[in-house]
C-alpha positions as CSV (number, residue, x, y, z in Angstrom):
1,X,9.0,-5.1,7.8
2,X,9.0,-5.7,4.1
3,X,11.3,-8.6,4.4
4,X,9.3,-10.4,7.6
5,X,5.8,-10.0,5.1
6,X,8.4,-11.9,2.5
7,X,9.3,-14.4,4.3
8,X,5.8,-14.8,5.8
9,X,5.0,-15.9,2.5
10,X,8.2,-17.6,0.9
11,X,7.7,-20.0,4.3
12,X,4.3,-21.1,3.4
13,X,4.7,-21.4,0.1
14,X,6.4,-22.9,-2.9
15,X,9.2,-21.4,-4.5
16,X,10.4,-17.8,-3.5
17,X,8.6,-14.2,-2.7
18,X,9.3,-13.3,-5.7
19,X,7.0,-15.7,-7.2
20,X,4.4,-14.0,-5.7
21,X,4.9,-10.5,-6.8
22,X,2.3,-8.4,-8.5
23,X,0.9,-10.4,-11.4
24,X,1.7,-13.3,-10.2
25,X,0.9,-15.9,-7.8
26,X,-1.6,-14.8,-5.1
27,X,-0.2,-15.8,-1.4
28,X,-2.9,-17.9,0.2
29,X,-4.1,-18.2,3.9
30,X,-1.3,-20.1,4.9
31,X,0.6,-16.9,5.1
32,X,2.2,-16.3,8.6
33,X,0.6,-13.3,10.9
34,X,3.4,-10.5,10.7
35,X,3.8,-8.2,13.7
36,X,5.6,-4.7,12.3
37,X,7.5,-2.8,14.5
38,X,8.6,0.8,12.9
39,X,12.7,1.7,13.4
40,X,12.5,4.4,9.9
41,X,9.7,6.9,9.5
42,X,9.0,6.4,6.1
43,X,7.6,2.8,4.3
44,X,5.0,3.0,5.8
45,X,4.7,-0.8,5.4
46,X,3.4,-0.9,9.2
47,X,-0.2,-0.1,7.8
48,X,0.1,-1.3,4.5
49,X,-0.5,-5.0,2.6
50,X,2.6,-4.5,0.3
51,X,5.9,-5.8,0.4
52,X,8.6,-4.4,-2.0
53,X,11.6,-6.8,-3.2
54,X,14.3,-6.4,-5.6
55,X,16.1,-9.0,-7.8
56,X,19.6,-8.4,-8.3
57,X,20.2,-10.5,-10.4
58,X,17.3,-9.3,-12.9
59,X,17.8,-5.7,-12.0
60,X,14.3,-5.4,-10.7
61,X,12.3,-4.0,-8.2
62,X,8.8,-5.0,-7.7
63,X,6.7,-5.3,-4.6
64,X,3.8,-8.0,-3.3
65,X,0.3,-6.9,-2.6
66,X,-2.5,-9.0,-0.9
67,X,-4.3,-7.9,2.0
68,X,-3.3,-11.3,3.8
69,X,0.3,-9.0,4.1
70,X,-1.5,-6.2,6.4
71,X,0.2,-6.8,9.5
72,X,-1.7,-8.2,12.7
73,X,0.0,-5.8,15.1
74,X,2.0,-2.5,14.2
75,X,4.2,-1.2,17.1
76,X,5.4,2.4,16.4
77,X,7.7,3.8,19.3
78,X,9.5,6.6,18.2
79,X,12.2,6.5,20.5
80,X,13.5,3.5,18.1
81,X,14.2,6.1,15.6
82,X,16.3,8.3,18.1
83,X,19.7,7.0,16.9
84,X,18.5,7.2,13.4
85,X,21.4,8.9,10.8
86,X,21.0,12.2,9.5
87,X,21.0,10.6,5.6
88,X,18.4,7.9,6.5
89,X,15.9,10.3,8.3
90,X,15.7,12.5,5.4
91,X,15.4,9.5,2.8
92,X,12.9,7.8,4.8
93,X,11.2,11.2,5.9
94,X,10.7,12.3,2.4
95,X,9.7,8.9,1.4
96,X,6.7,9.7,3.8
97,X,5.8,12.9,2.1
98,X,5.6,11.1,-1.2
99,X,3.3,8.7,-0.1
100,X,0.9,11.1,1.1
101,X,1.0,13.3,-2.3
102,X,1.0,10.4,-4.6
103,X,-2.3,9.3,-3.0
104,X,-3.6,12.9,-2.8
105,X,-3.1,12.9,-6.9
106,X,-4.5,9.1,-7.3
107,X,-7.4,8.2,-9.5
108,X,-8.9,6.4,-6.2
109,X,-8.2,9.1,-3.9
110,X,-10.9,9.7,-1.3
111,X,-12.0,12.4,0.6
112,X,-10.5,10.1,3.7
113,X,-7.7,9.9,1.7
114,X,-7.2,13.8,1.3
115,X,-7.9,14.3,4.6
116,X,-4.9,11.9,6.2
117,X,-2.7,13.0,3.2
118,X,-2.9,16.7,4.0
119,X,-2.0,16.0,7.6
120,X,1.4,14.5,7.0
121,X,2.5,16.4,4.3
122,X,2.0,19.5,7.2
123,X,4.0,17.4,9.4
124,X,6.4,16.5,7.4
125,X,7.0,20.0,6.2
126,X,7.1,21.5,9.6
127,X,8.8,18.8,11.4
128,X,11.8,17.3,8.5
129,X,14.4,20.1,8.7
130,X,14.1,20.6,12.9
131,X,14.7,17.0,13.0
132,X,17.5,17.2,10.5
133,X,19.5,19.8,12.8
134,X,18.3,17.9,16.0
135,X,18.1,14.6,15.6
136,X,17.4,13.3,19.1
137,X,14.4,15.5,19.6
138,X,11.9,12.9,20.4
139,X,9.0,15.5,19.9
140,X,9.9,16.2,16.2
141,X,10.4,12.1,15.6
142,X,6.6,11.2,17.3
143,X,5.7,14.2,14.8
144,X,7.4,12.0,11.9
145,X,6.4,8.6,13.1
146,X,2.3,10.1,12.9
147,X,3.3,11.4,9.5
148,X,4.5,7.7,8.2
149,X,1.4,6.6,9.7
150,X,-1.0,8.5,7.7
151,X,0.9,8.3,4.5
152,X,0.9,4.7,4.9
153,X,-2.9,4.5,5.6
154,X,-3.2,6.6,2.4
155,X,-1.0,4.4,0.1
156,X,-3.2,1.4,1.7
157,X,-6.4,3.1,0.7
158,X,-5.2,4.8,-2.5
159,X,-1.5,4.1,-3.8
160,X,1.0,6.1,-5.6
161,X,1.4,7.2,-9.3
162,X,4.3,8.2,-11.5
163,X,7.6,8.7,-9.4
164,X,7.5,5.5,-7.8
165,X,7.0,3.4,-11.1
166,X,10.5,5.5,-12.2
167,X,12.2,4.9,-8.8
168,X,11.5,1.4,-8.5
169,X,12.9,0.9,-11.7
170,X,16.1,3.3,-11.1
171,X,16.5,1.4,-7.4
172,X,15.7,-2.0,-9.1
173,X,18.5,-1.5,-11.7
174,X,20.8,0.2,-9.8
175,X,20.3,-1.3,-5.9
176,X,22.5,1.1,-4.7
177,X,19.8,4.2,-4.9
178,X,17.8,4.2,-2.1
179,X,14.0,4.4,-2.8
180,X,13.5,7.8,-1.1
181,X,16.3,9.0,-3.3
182,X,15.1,7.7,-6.1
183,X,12.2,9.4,-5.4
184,X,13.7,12.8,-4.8
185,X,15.7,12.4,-8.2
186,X,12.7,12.2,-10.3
187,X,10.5,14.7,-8.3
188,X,11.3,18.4,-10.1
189,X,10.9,16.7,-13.3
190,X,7.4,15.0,-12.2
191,X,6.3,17.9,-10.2
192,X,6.0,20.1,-13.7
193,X,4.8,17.3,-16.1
194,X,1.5,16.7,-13.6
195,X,1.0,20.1,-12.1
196,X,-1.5,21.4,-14.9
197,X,-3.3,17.9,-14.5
198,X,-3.9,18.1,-11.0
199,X,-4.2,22.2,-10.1
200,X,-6.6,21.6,-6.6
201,X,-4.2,18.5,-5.6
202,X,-1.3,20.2,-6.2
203,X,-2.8,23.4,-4.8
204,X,-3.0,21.3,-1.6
205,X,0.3,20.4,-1.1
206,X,2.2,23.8,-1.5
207,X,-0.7,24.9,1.4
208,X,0.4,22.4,3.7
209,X,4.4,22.8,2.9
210,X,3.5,26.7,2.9
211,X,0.8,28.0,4.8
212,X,0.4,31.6,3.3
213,X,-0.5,30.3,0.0
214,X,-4.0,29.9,1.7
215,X,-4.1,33.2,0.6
216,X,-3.9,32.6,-3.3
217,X,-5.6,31.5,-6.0
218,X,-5.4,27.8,-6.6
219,X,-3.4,28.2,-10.0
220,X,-0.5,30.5,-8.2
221,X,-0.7,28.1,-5.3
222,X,0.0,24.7,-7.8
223,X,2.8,26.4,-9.3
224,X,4.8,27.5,-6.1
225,X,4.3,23.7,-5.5
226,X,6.8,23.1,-7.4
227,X,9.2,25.1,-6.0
228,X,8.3,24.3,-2.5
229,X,8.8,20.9,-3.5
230,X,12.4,21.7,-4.6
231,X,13.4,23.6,-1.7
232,X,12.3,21.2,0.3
233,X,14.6,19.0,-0.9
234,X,17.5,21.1,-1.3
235,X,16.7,21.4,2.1
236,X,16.9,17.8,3.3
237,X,20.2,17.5,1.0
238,X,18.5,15.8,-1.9
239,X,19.3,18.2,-4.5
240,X,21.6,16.3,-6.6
241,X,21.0,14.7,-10.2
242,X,21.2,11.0,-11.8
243,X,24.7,11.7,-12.7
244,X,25.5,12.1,-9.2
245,X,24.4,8.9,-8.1
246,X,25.8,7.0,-11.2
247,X,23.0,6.1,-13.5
248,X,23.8,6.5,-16.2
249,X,22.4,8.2,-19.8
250,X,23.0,5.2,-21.6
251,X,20.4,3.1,-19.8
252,X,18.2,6.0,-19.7
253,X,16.1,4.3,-23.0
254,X,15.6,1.0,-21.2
255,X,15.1,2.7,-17.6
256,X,12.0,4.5,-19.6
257,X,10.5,0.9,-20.5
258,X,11.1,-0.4,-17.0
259,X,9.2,2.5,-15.7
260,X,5.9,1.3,-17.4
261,X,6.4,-2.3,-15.9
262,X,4.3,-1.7,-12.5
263,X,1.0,-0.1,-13.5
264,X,1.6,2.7,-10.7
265,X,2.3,5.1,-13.7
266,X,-1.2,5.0,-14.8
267,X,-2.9,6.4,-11.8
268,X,-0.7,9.8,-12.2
269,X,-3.8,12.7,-13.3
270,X,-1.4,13.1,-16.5
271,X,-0.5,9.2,-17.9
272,X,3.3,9.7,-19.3
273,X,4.3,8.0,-22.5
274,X,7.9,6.4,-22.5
275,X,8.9,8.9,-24.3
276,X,7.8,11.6,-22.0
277,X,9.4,9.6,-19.2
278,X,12.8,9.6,-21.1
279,X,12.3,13.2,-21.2
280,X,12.0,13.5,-17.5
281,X,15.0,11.5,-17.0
282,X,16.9,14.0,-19.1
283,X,15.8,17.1,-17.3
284,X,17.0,14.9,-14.1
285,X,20.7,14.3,-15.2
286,X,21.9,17.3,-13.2
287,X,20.8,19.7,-11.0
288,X,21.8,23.5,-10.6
């Protein structure tokens, strides 16, 4: 979908798409009418007027933005995903959850917003692992597909913060690392750097991962965030480190520089220095 909003610009227009990215050139009306049709539950690009693109050969990630990129038509027919690998589901299915919690934290979250980002976090939560272990069950992957939805309405109406200026840069420099891994690498690390920031958002996102913190205060429930967080994803199998996937410490000076590039990072309720993010990176080498 991101590539077929790309291309409905780098047709119309001079030079490439990636002329085009954020802080640069504006597409114009000439842009070509995209119809999206969903085969991941996860981008959420369906819904959404961005397209993300990476440079290779600048080790870069970056993304478009306009709202001539919403698409015209978004077909979402979850039996598409059906035959969807085990890996990718979990990538793109955490990819989802991020969306919505990113928005929930985001400087122009509304109560719209909250609303559609507390719903697919819930169905994300309840619905990820059962999919995982059953992977044809085409109740579980409607669930999923609704999830993608909302988050994607969210990051639309809101957009993300922190993690995703660090894992564009990590998948921008090393192409290899999936962006919903990316994500998941970063995650512990961001998870305890905001929490104190943002005690009713995160407050809301441990309720919907785990219901019976309904029952406590909104401090105890912000801090079992964190760890719901985490064994959610040592449940999905993305409990690994950056040494696992290869990135390595070396870079981790210049990968804290290329995580201030996009201006996501300054939406996040706590605004991390480079410093602090080359912290983070640390306390993401490995994981125990």
């Amino acid at each position: 979908m991101d590539t077929a909003k790309a291309i409905a610009v780098e047709a119309t227009h001079e030079g490439t798409c990636w002329d085009y990215r954020l802080f640069k050139a504006e597409p114009t009306p000439r842009t070509l009418p995209v119809i999206a049709v969903t085969t991941t539950s996860g981008t959420g690009s369906h819904v959404t007027q961005v397209a993300v693109a990476t440079n290779a050969q600048q080790r870069d990630k970056s993304y478009l933005c306009h709202p001539l990129l919403f698409p015209k038509v978004a077909v979402v027919d979850p039996e598409l995903m059906l035959t969807l690998p085990r890996q990718v589901t979990a990538l793109t299915g955490w990819d989802a959850f991020t969306h919505a919690f990113e928005a929930l934290l985001h400087k122009n979250c509304s109560p719209y917003v909250g609303l559609l980002a507390a719903q697919s976090m819930r169905l994300v939560a309840a619905n990820l692992l059962p999919l995982l272990e059953d992977l044809g069950n085409l109740e579980r992957r409607s669930a999923l597909a609704w999830a993608d939805t909302l988050a994607g309405l969210c990051l639309a109406n809101a957009g993300v913060t922190l993690p995703h200026s660090i894992g564009m840069a990590i998948s921008g420099r090393w192409p290899h690392v999936a962006h919903g891994e990316s994500l998941a690498l970063i995650y512990p690390a961001f998870t305890r750097f905001t929490q104190d920031a943002a005690i009713p958002q995160f407050a809301a996102a441990g309720r919907a991962i785990n219901p019976e913190l309904i029952g406590v205060t909104d401090e105890d429930a912000a801090a079992q965030c964190c760890v719901e967080i985490d064994m959610l994803l040592q449940q999905i199998g993305l409990w690994y480190g950056l040494d696992f996937r290869g990135v390595p410490a070396a870079e981790f000076d210049a990968l804290a520089a290329q995580s201030l590039t996009l201006p996501d990072y300054r939406n996040n309720p706590r605004v991390a220095t480079k410093d602090e993010i080359r912290a983070m990176l640390d306390a993401c080498r490995v994981r125990s």
